[in-house]
C-alpha positions in Angstrom: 331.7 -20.1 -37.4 336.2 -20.0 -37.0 336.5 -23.0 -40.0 335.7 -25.8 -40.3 336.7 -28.7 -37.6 336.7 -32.2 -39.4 335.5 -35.2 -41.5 334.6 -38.2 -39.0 333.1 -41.1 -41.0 332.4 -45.5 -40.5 335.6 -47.4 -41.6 335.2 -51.4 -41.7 338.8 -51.4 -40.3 339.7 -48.0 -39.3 343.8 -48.4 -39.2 343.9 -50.3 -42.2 342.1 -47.0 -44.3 344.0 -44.5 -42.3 347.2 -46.4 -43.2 346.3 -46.9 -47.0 345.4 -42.6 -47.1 349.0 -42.4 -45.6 350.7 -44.4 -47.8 348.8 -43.2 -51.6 347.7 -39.7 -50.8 350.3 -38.4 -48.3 348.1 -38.1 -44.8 349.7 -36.8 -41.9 349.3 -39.5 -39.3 349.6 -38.6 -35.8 349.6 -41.4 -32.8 346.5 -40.8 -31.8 345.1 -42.9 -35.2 344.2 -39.7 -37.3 345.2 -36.9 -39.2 345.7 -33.7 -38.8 346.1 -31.0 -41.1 347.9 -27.8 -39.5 347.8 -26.1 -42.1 344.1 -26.2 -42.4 343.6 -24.7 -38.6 344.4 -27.9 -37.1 341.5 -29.7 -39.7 341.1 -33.0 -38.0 340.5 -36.4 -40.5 339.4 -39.4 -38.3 337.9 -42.8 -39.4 335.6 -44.0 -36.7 334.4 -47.5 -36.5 332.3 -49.0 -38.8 329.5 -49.9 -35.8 329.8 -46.4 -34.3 327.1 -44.6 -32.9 328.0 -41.3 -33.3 325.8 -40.1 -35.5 323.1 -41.5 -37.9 323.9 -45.5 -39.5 324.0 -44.5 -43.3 327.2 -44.0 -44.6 327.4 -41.6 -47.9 330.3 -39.0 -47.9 332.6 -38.1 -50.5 336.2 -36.5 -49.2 338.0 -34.4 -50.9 341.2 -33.2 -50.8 343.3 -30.2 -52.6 346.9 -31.5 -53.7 350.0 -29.2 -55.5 350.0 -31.1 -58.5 347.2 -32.9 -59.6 348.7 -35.0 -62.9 351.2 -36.1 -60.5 349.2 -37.0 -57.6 346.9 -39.4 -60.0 350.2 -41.0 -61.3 351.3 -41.8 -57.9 347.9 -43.3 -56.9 348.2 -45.2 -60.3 351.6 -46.4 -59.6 350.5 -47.2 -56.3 347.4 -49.8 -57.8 345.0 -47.6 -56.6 341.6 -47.4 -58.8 342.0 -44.0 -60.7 339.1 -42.6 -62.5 340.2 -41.8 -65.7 338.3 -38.9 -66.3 339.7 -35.4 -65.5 337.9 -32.5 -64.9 339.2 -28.5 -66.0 337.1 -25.6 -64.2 338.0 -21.7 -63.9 338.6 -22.9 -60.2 340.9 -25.8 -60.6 341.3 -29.1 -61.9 339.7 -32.1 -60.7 339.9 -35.9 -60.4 338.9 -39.0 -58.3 340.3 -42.5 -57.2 338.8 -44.9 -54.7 339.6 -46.1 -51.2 340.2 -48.9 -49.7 337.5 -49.3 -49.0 335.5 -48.5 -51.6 334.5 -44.6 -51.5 335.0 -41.7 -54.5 337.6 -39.5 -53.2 338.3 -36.4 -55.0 341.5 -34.5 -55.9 341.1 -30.7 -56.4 344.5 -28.7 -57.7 343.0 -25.0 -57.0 344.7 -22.8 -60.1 347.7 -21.0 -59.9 346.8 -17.8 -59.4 344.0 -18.5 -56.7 340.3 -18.5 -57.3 338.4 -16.5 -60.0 336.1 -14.0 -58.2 332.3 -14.6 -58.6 
């Protein structure tokens, strides 16, 4: 294994999520309808169709996503009316906190600490 390739998942309106994780959490839309994260060897983030066959029909995922500045981030989405789970998390290896989609799934927030990951 190089890393890992991607997150593909059902949307009920595909363009409408990818637009909405633009505009509240900062995604980097490309013209192809997805994301993609260079930074994360060229991590790929692609809502599929809600009727897709690709793989199996249930759909249960949670995505998360690390962000800079995690007070910040959840103030934005606030601002934003996104549904922000009040609740924040504090861990030896980061901070953590959640908001919903568009659509309707958890999404979490991790903000790794500032001097990188304890070892284990």
């Amino acid at each position: 294994m190089t890393g890992f390739a991607g997150m593909f998942f059902r949307a009920q309106d595909p363009k409408a999520l990818l637009a909405w994780y633009g505009e509240h959490l900062g995604l980097p839309i490309g013209n192809e309808d997805l994301a993609i994260f260079p930074m994360s060897r060229d991590t790929h983030w692609v809502p599929f169709p809600e009727d897709t066959d690709y793989w199996p029909a249930a759909k249960q995922f949670q995505v998360g996503f690390t962000v800079s500045d995690l007070d910040a981030m959840l103030e934005q989405l606030r601002s934003g009316g996104v549904s922000v789970d009040a609740h924040v998390e504090e861990h030896a290896f980061g901070r953590f906190g959640w908001c919903v989609d568009l659509e309707g799934n958890r999404v979490e927030l991790w903000e790794p600490p500032t001097g990188g990951l304890p070892e284990t």
